[in-house]
C-alpha positions in Angstrom: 0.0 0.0 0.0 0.9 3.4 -1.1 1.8 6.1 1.7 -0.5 9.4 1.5 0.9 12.6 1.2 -0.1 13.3 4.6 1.5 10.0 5.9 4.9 11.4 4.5 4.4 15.4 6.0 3.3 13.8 9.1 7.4 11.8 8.9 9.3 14.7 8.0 7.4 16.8 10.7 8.4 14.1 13.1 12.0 14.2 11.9 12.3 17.3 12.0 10.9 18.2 15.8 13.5 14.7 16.4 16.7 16.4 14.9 15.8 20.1 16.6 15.5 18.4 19.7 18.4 16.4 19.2 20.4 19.5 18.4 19.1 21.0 21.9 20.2 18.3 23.9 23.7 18.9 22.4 23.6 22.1 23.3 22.4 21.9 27.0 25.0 19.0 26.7 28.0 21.4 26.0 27.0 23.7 28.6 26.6 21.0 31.4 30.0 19.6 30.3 31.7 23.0 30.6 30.0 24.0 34.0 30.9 20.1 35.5 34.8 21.7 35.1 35.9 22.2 38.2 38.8 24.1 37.7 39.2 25.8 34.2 42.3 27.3 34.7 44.1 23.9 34.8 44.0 23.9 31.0 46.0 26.6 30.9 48.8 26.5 33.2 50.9 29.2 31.7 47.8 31.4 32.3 47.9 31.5 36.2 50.7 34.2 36.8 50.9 37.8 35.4 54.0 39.6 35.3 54.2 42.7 33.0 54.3 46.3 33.1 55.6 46.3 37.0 52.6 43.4 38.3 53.0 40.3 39.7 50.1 38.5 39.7 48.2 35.0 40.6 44.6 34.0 38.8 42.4 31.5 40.7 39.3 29.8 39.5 35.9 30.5 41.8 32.2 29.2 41.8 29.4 31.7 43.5 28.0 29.3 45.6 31.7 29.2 47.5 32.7 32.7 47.6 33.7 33.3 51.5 32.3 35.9 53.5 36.0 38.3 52.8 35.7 37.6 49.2 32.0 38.6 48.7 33.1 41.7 50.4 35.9 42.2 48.3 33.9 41.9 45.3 31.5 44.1 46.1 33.5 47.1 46.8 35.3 46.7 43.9 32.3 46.5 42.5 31.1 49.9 44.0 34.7 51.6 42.9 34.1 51.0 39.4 30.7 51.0 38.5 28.6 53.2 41.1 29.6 56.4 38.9 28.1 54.7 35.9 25.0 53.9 37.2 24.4 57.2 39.5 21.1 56.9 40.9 20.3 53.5 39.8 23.0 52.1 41.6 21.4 50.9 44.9 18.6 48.7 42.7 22.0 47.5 40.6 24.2 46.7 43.7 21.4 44.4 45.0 21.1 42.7 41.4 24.4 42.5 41.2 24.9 41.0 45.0 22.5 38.0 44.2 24.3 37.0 40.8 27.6 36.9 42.3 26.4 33.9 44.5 24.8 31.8 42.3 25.4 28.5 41.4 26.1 29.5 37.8 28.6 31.9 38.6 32.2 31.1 37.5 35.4 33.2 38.4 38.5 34.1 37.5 40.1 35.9 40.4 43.5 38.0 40.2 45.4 38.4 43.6 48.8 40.2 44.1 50.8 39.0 46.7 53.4 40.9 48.7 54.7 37.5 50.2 55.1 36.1 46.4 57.4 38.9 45.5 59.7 38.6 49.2 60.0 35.2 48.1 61.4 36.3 44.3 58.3 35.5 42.8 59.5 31.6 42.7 56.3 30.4 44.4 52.7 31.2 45.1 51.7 30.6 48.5 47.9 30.3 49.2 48.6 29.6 52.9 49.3 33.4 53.4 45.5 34.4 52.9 46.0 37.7 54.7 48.8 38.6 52.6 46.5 38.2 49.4 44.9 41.3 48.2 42.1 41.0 45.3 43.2 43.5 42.7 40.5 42.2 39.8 38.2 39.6 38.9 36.0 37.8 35.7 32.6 36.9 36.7 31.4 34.8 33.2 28.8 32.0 32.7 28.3 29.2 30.4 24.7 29.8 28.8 22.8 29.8 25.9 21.8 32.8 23.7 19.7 32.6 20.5 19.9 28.5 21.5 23.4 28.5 20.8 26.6 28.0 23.8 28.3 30.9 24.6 30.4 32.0 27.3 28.7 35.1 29.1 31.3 37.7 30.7 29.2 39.4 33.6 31.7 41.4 35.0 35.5 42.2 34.3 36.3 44.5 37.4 40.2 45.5 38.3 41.1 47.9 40.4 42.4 51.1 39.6 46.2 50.6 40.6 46.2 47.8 38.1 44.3 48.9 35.2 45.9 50.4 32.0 48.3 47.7 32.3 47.3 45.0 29.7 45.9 42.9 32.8 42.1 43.2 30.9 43.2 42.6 27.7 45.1 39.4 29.0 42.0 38.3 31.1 39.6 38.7 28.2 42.1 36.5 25.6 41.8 33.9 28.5 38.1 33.7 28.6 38.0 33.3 25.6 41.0 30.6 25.6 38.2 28.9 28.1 35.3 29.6 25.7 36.8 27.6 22.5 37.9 24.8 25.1 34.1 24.4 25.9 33.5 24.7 22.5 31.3 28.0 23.1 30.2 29.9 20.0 31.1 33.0 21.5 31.8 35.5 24.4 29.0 37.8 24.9 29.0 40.6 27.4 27.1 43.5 28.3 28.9 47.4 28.9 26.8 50.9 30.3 27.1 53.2 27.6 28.2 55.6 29.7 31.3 53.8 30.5 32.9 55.3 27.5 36.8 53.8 28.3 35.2 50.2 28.4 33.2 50.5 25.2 36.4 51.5 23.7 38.3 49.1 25.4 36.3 46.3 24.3 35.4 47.8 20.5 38.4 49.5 19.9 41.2 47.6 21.2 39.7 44.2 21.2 37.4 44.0 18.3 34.0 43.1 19.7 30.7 43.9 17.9 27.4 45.4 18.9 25.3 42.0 18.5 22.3 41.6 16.7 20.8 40.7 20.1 22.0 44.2 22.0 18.2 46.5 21.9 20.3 49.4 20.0 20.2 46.6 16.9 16.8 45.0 17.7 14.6 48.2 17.9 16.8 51.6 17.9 13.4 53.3 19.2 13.4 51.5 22.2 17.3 51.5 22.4 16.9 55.2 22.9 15.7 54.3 26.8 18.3 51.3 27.4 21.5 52.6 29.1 23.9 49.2 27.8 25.3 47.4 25.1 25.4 43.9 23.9 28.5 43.4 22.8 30.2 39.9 21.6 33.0 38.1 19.3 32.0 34.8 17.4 33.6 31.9 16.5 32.1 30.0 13.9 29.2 30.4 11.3 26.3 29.6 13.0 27.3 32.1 16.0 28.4 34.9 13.4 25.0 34.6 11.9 23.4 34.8 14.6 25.1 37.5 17.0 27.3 39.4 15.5 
């Protein structure tokens, strides 16, 4: 017996809904994998010390959910240095936003300590016993996720402080997320700058080469753009993230 028409729509349809949902499972799949890392710096061991322009530094690898008490209290100040001048009056509503997604279970870190003990001992060897020696001079807060159903790597914050910025120490810390992002096989690295922050839409535009995505609201609807005060800004790495993001 001869299949209908309808009997072969009705198996393409079926394939179809299969293969998209086959191609979300991949996805999802990708992102679990690269949040089950426990440690991403590990990949890159050459990557765990900077020491240019006059700064001796040691990156560490952090999760939200086990920030300690000292650390969230780093963060947040450093947080307040930087951006409360951006945001003005908005900036008590933002600090609590800010405050909860720094905990979460999502969260991933990259932070940057100098070390006055390292340099007594010439620098030969970082030791994380002297916690009160440690002072947090920057951090990455990123995320694996998924935007426009495809894995990218998410940079919520990149936050140094002053003493250390101007130094190459950003530039170096945004070529290693994005070292991380093609080991997880991300698409891209997305992030999101105030437009008023005029030296970090430069930074990242200027000196790094990101684009304004398709997904940031100036590209989406430049009406409502006009009452948006940010930026979606982001650097893809293959086809299908170039077609859709940048």
């Amino acid at each position: 017996m001869e299949k209908s028409a309808a009997d072969g729509s009705s198996m393409e349809n079926r394939s179809k809904r299969k293969e998209i949902l086959e191609a979300k499972k991949a996805r999802y799949g990708l992102i679990n994998a690269a949040c089950s890392v426990e440690d991403p710096l590990a990949s890159f061991p050459g990557c765990v010390h900077y020491r240019r322009n006059g700064l001796s530094l040691h990156l560490e690898s952090g999760r939200g959910e086990k920030l300690s008490s000292p650390l969230k209290q780093s963060i947040r100040s450093l947080l307040k240095i930087n951006m409360e001048g951006h945001y003005g009056r908005e900036w008590p509503s933002e600090e609590k936003v800010k405050s909860r997604e720094m905990i979460a279970p999502e969260a991933r870190y990259i932070f940057v300590y100098d070390s006055p003990y390292m340099r007594s001992c010439n620098e030969t060897k970082f030791s994380p016993t002297r916690e009160s020696k440690r002072v947090l001079v920057g951090f990455a807060h990123y995320r694996f996720t998924l935007e426009e159903d495809l894995p990218v790597l998410y940079v919520y914050e990149l936050q140094l402080e002053p003493s250390v910025q101007g130094k190459g120490l950003g530039k170096f810390l945004m070529q290693l997320l994005e070292l991380i992002a093609h080991k997880n096989r991300m698409g891209a690295v997305v992030l999101t700058v105030q437009k008023a922050n005029l030296s970090a839409m430069r930074f990242y535009i200027d000196m790094l080469r990101y684009s304004i995505s398709t997904i940031s609201p100036s590209r989406v609807d430049p009406q409502i753009a006009i009452h948006k005060n940010y930026e979606i800004l982001c650097r893809a790495f293959d086809h299908e993230a170039k077609a859709k993001l940048v």
